[in-house]
ZAMARGU-4260 file (C-alpha; in steps of 0.2 Angstrom, whole numbers, plus 5000, padded with zeros to 4 digits):
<rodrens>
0) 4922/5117/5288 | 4923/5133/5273 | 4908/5133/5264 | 4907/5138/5245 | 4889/5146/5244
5) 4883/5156/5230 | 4862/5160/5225 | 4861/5146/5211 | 4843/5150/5215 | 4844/5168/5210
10) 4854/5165/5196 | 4841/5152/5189 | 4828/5163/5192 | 4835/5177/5181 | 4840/5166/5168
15) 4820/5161/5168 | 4815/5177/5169 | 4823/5186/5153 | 4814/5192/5140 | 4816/5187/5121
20) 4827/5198/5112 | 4831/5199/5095 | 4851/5204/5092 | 4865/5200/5081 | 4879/5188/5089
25) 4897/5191/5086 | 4910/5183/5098 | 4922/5195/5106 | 4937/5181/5105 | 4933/5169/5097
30) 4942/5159/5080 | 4936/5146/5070 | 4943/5131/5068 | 4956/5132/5082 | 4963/5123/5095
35) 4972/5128/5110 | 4977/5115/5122 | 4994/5109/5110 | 5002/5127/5111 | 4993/5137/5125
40) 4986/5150/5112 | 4975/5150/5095 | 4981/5140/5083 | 4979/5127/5069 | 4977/5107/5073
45) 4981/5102/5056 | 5001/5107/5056 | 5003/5102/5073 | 5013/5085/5078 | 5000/5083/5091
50) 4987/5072/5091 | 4972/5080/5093 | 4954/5077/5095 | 4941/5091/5096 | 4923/5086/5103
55) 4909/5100/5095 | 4896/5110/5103 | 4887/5102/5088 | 4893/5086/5093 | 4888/5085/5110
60) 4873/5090/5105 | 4868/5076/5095 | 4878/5062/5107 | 4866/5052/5117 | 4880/5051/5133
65) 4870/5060/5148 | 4887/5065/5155 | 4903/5072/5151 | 4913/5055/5154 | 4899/5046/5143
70) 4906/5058/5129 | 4923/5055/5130 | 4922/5037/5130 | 4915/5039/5115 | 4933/5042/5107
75) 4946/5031/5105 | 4959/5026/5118 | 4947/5033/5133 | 4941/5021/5147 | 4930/5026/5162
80) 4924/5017/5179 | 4910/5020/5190 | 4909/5016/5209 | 4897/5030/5214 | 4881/5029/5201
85) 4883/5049/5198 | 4889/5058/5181 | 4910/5059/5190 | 4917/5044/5182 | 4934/5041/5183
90) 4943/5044/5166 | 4957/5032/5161 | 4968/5037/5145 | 4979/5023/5137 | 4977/5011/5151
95) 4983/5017/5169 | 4971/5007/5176 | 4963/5014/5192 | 4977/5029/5194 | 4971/5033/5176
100) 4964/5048/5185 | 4978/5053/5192 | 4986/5051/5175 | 4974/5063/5165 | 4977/5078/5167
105) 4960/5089/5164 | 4958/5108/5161 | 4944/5119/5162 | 4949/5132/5148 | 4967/5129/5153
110) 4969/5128/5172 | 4969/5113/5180 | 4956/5103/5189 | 4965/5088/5194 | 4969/5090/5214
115) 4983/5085/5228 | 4970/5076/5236 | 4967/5059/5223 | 4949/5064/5217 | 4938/5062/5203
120) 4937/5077/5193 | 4920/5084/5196 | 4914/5083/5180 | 4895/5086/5185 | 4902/5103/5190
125) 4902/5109/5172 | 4886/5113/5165 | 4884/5106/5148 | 4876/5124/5142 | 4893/5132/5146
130) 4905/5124/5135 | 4909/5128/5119 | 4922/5110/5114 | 4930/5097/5120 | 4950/5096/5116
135) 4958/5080/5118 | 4979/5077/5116 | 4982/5062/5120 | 5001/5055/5128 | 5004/5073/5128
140) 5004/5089/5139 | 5016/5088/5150 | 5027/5102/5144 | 5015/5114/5142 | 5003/5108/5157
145) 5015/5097/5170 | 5013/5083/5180 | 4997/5071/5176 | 4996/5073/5158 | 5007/5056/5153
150) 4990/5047/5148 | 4984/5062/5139 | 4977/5080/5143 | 4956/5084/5140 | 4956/5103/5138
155) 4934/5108/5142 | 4933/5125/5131 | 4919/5136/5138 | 4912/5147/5126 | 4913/5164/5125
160) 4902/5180/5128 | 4896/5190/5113 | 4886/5205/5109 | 4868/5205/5110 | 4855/5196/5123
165) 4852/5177/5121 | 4849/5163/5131 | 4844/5146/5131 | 4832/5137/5145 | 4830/5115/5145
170) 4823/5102/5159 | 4826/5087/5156 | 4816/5072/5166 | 4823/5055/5167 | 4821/5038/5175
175) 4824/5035/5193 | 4815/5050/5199 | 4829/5062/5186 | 4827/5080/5184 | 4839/5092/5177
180) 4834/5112/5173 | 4847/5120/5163 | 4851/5140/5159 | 4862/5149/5149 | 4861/5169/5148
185) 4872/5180/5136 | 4870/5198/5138 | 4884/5209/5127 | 4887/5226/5123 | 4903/5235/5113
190) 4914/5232/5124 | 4910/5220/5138 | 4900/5205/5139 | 4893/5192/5151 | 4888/5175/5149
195) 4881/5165/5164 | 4877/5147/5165 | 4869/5137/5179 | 4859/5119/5181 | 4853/5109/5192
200) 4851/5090/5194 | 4842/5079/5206 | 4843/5061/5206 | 4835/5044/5217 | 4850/5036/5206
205) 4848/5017/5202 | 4852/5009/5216 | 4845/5011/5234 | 4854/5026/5245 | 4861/5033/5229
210) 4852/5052/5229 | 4862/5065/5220 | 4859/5082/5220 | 4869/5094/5212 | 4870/5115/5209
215) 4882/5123/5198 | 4887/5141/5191 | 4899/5145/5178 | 4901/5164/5173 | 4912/5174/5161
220) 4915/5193/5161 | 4925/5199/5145 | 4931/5216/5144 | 4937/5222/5125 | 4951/5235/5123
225) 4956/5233/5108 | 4972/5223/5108 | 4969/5220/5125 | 4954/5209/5132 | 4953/5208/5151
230) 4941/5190/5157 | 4934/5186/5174 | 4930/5169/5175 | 4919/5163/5192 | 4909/5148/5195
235) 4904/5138/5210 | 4895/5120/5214 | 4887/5111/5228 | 4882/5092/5229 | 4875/5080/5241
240) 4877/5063/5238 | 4871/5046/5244 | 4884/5030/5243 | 4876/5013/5241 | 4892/5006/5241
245) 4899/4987/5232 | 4888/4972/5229 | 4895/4954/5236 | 4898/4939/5225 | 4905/4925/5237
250) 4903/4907/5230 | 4910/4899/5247 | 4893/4905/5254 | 4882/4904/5242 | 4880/4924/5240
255) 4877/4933/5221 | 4870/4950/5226 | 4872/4954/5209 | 4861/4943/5205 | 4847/4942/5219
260) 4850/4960/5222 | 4856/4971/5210 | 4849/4988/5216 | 4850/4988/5234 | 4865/4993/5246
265) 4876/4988/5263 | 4878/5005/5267 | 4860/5016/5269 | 4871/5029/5279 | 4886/5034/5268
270) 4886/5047/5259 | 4897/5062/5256 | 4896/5081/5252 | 4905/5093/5240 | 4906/5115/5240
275) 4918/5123/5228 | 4920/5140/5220 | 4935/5146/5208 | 4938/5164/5202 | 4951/5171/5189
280) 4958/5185/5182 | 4965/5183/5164 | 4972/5196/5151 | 4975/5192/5133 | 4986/5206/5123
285) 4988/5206/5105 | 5008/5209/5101 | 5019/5216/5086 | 5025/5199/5085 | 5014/5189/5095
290) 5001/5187/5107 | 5005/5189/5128 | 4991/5179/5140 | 4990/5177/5159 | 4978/5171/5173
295) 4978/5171/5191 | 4965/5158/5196 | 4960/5154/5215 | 4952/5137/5217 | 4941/5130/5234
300) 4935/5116/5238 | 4926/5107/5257 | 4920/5090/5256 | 4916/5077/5268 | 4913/5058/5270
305) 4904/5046/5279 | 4907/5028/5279 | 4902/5013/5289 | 4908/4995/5288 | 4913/4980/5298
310) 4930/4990/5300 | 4922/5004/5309 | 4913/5021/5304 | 4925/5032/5298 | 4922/5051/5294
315) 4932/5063/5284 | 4931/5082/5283 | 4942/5090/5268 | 4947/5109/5264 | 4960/5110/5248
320) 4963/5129/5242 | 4975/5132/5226 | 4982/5148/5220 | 4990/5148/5203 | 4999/5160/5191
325) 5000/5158/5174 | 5009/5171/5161 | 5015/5164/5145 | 5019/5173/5128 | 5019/5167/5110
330) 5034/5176/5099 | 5030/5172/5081 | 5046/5176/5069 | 5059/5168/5059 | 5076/5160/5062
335) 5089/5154/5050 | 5075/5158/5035 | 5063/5148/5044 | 5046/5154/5052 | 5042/5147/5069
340) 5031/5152/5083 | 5040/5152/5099 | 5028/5149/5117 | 5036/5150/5133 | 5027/5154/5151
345) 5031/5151/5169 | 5017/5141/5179 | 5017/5146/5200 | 5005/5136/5210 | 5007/5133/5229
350) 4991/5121/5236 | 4983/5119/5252 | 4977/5103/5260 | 4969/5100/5277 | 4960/5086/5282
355) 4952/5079/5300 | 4946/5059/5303 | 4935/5053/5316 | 4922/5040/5318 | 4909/5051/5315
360) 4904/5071/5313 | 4900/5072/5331 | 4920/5067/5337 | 4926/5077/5322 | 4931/5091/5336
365) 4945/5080/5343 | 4949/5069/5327 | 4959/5052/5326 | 4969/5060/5314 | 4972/5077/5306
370) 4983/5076/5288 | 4989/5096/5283 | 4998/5096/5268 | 5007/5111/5257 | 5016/5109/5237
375) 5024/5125/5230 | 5029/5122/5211 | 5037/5134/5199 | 5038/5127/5181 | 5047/5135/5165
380) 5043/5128/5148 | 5047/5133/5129 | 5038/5126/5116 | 5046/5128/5097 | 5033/5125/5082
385) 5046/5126/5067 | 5039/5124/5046 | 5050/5116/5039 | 5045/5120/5020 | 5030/5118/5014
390) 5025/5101/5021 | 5035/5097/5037 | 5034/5104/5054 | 5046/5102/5068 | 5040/5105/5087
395) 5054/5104/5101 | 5048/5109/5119 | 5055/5106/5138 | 5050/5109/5155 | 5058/5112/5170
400) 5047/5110/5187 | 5052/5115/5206 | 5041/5104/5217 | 5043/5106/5237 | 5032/5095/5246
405) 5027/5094/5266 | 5015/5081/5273 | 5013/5080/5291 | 5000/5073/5302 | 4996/5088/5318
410) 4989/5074/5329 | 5002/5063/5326 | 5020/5075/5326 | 5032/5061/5323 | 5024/5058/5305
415) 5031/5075/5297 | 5040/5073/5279 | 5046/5084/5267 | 5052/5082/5249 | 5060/5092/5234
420) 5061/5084/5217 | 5065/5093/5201 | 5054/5083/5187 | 5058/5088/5169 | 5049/5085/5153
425) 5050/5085/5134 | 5044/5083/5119 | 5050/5081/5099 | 5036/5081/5086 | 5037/5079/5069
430) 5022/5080/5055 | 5025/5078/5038 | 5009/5083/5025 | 5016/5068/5010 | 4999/5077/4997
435) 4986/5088/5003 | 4975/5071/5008 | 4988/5065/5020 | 4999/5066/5032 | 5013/5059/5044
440) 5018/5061/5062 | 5028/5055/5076 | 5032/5061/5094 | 5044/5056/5106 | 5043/5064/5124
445) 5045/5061/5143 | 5032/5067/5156 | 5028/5065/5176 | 5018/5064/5190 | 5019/5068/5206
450) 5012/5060/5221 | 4997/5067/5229 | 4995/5068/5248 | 4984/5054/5248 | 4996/5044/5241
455) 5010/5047/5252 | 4999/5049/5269 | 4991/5031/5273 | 4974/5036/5282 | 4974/5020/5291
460) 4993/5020/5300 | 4990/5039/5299 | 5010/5036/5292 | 5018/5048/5278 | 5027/5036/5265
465) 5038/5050/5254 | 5036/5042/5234 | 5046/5045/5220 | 5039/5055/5205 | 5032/5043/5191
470) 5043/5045/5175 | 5036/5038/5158 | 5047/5039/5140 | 5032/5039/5127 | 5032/5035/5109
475) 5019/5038/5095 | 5019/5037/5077 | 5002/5041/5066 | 4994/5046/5049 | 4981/5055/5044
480) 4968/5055/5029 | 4955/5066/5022 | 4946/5064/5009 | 4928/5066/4999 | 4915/5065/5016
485) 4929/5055/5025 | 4943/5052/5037 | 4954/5041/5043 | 4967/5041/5059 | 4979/5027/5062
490) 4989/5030/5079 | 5003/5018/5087 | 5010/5021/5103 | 5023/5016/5119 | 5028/5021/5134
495) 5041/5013/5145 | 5035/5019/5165 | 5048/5019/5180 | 5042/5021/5199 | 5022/5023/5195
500) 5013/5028/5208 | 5002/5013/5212 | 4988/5010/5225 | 4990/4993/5235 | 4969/4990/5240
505) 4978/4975/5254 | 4992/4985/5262 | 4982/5001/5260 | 4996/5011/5255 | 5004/5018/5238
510) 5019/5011/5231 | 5031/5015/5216 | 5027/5001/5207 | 5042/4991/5198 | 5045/4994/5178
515) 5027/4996/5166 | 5024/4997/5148 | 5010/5004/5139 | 5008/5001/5120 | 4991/5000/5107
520) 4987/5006/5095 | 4970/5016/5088 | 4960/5019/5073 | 4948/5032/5070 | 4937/5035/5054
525) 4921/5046/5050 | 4910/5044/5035 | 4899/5055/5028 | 4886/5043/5019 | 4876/5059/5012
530) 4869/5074/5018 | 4858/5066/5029 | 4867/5051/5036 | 4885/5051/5043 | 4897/5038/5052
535) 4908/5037/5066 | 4919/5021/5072 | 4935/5019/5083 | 4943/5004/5089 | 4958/5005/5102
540) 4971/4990/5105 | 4978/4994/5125 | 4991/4982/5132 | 4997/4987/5149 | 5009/4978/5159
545) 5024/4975/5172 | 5040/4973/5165 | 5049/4967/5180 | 5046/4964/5198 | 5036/4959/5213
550) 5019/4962/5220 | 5016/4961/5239 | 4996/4956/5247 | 4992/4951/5265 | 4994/4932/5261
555) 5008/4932/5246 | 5023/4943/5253 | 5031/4942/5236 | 5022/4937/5218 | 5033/4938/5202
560) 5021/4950/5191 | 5033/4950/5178 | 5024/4952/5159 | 5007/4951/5169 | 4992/4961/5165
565) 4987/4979/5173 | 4970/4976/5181 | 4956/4988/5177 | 4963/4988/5157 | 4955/4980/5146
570) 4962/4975/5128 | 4948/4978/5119 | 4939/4993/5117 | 4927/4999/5100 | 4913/5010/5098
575) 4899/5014/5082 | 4890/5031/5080 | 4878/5037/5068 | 4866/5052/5064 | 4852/5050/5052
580) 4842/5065/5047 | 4824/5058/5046 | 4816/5074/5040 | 4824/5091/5039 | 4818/5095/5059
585) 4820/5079/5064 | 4837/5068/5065 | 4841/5051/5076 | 4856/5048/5084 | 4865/5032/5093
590) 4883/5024/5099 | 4886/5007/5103 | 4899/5004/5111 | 4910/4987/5117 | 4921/4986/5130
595) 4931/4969/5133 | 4934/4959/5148 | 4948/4967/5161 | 4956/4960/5176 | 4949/4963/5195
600) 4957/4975/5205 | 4969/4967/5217 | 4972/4954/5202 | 4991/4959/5198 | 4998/4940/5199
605) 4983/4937/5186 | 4977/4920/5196 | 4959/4925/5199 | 4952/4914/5187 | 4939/4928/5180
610) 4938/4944/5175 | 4927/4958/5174 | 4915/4953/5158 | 4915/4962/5143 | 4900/4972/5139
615) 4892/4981/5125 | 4880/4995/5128 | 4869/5004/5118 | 4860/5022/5116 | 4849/5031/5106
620) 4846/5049/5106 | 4831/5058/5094 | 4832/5075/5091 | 4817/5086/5085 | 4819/5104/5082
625) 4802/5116/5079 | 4809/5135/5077 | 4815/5138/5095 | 4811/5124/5104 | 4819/5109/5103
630) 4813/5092/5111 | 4823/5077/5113 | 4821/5059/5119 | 4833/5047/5124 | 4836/5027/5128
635) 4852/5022/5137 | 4858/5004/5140 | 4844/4999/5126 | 4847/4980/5126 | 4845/4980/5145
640) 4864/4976/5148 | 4869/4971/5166 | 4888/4975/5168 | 4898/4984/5181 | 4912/4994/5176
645) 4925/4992/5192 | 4925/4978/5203 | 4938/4968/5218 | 4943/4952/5219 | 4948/4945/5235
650) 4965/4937/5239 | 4959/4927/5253 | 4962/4910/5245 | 4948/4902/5258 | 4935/4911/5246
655) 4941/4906/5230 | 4930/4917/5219 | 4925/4930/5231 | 4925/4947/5224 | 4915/4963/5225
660) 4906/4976/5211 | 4898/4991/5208 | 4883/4988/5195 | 4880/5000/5183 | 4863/5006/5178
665) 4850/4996/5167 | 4840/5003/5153 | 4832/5021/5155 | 4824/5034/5146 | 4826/5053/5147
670) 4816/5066/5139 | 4821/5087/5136 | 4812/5100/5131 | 4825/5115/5127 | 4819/5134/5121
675) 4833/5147/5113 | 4828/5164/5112 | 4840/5178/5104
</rodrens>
């Protein structure tokens, strides 16, 4: 196994040792109001077709979510699961059901950190301290970004070193044994600046064999020259995790485990383990005509996994390594009496995947199976942002990717498969400013996905299974309204999928799925009630399902799914959030949110009977700020709610009714004590 170690300790340390110092802060790059996931550079969200929601450091602050996941949902058209009881839920934009990880595509200050290998983005591997905001495109991304972006794209925005020394230090104690100790040092000068951030969590969790413990660093070097500013971006994680694995609810035996034991766990020796580091080098350059940018970012990662289950054991250790290249350049100008700014870039990535399986760590030296796999891309992509007058702007953009793919399995030769597609994408936006309060726009586009190893290699036939890449052909008309201390957002949307990339939980492979359709629509409004009090509400409508075709299980070789349901999608989603200033130091915050009933897992001919329920959850956060300290405390889940977010119905029809779930956590309280010095 590689291992990924840096001194989290040292780099605690120093943050707790700085002295207070009192300096001026200035940003070295840094604009207001901007975003830069829908053009790759600075730019303005309110003349771009995208749509696009920006998440605040302010805003953060106030949410009562404990995790970055718990924020997003907080949006409209963002669904999340949970089947480990850690912060790294699986994020779901537009209802893919459980590939919607796979089909949001999410960036950490532009490069990628979805992986070949089928995981859940490592959300817990951000510190909270480190980011500056939250952009969110959704149904878009995939000529800019590539593959994995046909749900939508989440773009995390670290902020930025500035001049001067400042810093802020929090712990944070919460129930089931919960600590978290949080630091953020900025230490700036003319030219170059540093800003590090670390934390560290600690967790029993909820449930029984569910300890979590989790070290993280994020760092940014900035060197200013000028027109030119030189970055290195570094950062590396650790986490050791405890898996208490599904409870059983079986009618046919008389068993609710959900109900007679919530907390406790069948599997008191899984668990699993996680080291990475990333490192880039970035240049910005300011041009005559435009602006020039480029990274080269080197990305590592080891994990393993231990399971045991009437099966057998299984365990798995995992090395992934990706190396990527990313020059771009932004040509503003004018052409046929028009101004327009031009982006174009080429994107090289080649990955690295190498996996061992055994029963257990001490057979892993002559492993049941060894999967390697290797993907080289090179991309191209323009992207045209055209003013068409005063009140109309025009975006046309196209990508052109070069995917090579090799799978093999080194204990097993004959399984060795290669594949070369040539995916493309597109987009044609149009907004249209009808007065200065509101506005008009409309996309049409075609975006991919490629299959990961895990979805081609089957870890159970050790057999590679070559799939085709996903297509989907998206539409999406909206408006937008401002006025007086509101806002309002009305988005409808549909895209037609051909060969998605589905994972079949009884035949234990992946499959390109026949024909789907996703349509919905959302609505987004904010209020400001005065200048103490404000409102948030969003409601999204998500209808995901087969158009054509059939659906194979161990007992039905062939069920017409035609117009059924996705599972794991529900219809229904809504959520209300508030801020109430109760004295000028003190302001409460909370979000409820409802989520309505979805189909099981496994459930694609819709004949279950049941579904997961609907729930509603609520969370309270209050806030109280005393010069440089700020103290917080929290309730999560404050009607006690018992819901489970993910859960798998059986298909065995001798146990009518038998499924399995993961239960989420009750209510819990969390308090913070922060200090910022500067």
């Amino acid at each position: 196994m590689k291992s990924a170690r840096l001194p989290f300790q040292m780099g605690a340390l120093a943050l707790a040792l700085t002295q207070t110092v009192f300096a001026e802060e200035a940003p070295l790059y840094r604009a207001d109001e901007i975003v830069v996931t829908a053009t790759r550079f600075p730019s303005k969200p309110d003349v771009s077709p995208v749509n696009v929601t920006v998440i605040t450091r302010e805003d953060i602050a106030r949410s009562p979510a404990r995790s970055l996941p718990e924020l997003l949902m907080e949006q409209a058209g963002i669904h999340g699961r949970n089947t480990t009881g850690t912060p790294d839920w699986s994020i779901d934009m537009r209802g893919f059901g459980m590939t919607g990880n796979q089909n949001t595509l999410v960036l950490l200050d532009g490069q990628r950190l979805n992986d070949i290998d089928q995981s859940t983005v490592k959300w817990s591997a951000i510190p909270v301290g480190a980011i500056e905001r939250i952009e969110i495109m959704r149904n878009s991304g995939a000529v800019l970004y590539g593959d994995g972006a046909s749900g939508g794209t989440i773009n995390i925005i670290t902020r930025a070193p500035t001049k001067g020394i400042s810093g802020e230090v929090k712990a944070t104690a919460a129930s089931y044994n919960t600590s978290n100790l949080e630091g953020l040092l900025n230490i700036g000068g003319e030219t170059a600046s540093l800003r590090l951030a670390a934390n560290q969590y600690e967790s029993d969790g909820y449930r029984l064999n569910n300890q979590n413990i989790q070290k993280n660093l994020e760092g940014d070097l900035r060197f200013d020259a000028g027109k030119n500013e030189f970055s290195l971006k570094f950062g590396a994680d650790s986490q050791t995790l405890r898996l208490p694995g599904n409870r059983l609810v079986d009618p046919t035996i008389g068993v609710n485990q959900l109900e007679t034991d919530r907390r406790g766990t069948t599997t008191p020796n899984d668990y699993a383990t996680r080291d990475g580091h990333h490192i880039g080098l970035g240049i910005n350059r300011l041009l005559d005509f435009g602006e020039f940018a480029a990274e080269v970012t080197y990305r590592s990662k080891s994990e393993t996994i231990y399971n045991q289950s009437s099966w057998g054991d299984r365990y798995l250790e995992t090395d992934l390594d990706m190396l990527s290249a990313t020059p771009r350049l932004k040509i503003n100008g004018n052409a046929f009496g028009l101004p327009h700014s031009l982006v174009t870039g080429l994107d090289l990535m080649e990955w690295q995947y190498d996996a061992r399986g055994a029963t257990s760590p001490a057979t892993i030296s002559t492993p049941a199976n060894h999967p390697a796999g290797t993907e080289r891309s090179l991309a191209i992509y323009a992207q045209d942002s055209t003013r068409l007058g005063d009140a109309t702007t025009l975006l046309v953009g196209g990508r052109i990717q070069s995917i090579n793919y090799h799978v093999k399995d080194l204990v097993n030769p004959a399984n060795d498969q290669s594949q070369q597609r040539s995916p493309r994408a597109f987009e044609l936006g149009l907004r249209h400013q009808i007065d200065r309060q509101t506005s008009l726009f409309g996309k049409l586009g075609r975006s991919f996905r490629i299959a990961t190893v895990n979805d081609v290699y089957n870890s159970y036939s050790y057999t590679v299974n070559m799939l085709e890449p996903q297509t989907s052909h998206d539409r999406e008309v909206g408006i937008e309204h401002q006025g007086g201390g509101y806002s309002l957002r009305g988005t409808l949307y549909h895209m037609d999928l051909n060969n998605e990339i589905h994972y079949n939980a009884i035949t234990f492979e992946n499959m390109n799925l026949s024909p789907t359709r996703r349509q919905g629509m959302e609505l987004e409004g904010k209020l400001a009630i005065s200048r103490n009090a404000d409102l948030f509400a969003n409601y999204s409508y998500t209808d995901a399902k087969f158009r054509e075709g059939t659906y194979s299980d161990s007992f039905s070789p062939s069920i017409n799914v035609s117009g059924n349901n996705i599972p794991n999608v529900p219809k229904h989603r809504a959520t209300l959030g508030g801020s109430l200033a109760l004295s000028g130091k003190t302001r409460l915050n909370g979000t409820v949110s409802y989520t309505g009933e979805q189909h099981f897992d496994n459930d694609q001919a819709n004949s279950f009977g049941q579904k997961i329920p609907a729930y509603t959850v609520v969370d309270l956060k209050l806030v109280h700020r005393e010069g440089d300290w700020t103290m917080a405390a929290g309730i999560n889940n404050l009607l006690n709610e018992k819901y489970f977010t993910y859960g798998t119905r059986s298909t065995d029809p001798t146990k009518p009714g038998r499924y399995t779930a993961y239960p989420m956590t009750e209510r819990n309280l969390a308090v913070t004590l922060g200090y910022t010095f500067k």
